[in-house]
C-alpha angles and dihedrals in degrees: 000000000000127000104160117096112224089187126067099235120222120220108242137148120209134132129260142168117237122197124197137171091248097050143023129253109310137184121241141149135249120221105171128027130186122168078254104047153333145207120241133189109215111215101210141031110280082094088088087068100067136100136193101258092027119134116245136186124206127192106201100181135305087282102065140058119257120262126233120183150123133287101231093169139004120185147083110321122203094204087062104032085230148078120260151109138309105200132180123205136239119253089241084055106050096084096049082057096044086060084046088058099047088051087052095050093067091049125086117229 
């Protein structure tokens, strides 16, 4: 399992929907966003359902790709003071995040 990040992650707080096979599409936040990954804090309780390894899908906004990645952890993280999920992302999504990284660059969080 990996736990080192190879990507700076940016802070950040937006709102996504995260979609997952043991639950059905669910609103969360992100708090912190690279080209390679992002945490995210789920609002709602399909976050029982998950698993480190398991598949998962995020809907940013009708701008953006799609994201398709891995949960690596999921867990309280002291960084954040809450619970939440350390996700890699998929090599075919990495350049739709890369776009999504440029556009939150020129946000203010």
């Amino acid at each position: 399992m990996k736990l080192v990040r190879d990507n700076e992650r940016r802070s950040v707080l937006f709102p996504l929907r995260w979609h997952h096979p043991g639950c059905g599409d669910e609103p969360a936040l992100a708090r912190d966003f690279s080209s390679g990954g992002v945490f995210l804090t789920p609002v709602g309780a399909g976050a029982r359902a998950v698993h480190s390894g398991d598949p998962i899908w995020l809907g940013v906004d009708e701008e953006s790709e799609p994201l398709s990645g891995t949960i690596r952890w999921h867990g309280w993280s002291n960084t954040h003071k809450r619970a939440g999920f350390g996700i890699e992302f998929d090599e075919r999504s990495k350049s739709a995040a890369e776009h999504l990284q440029e556009r939150l660059r020129r946000v203010r969080f």
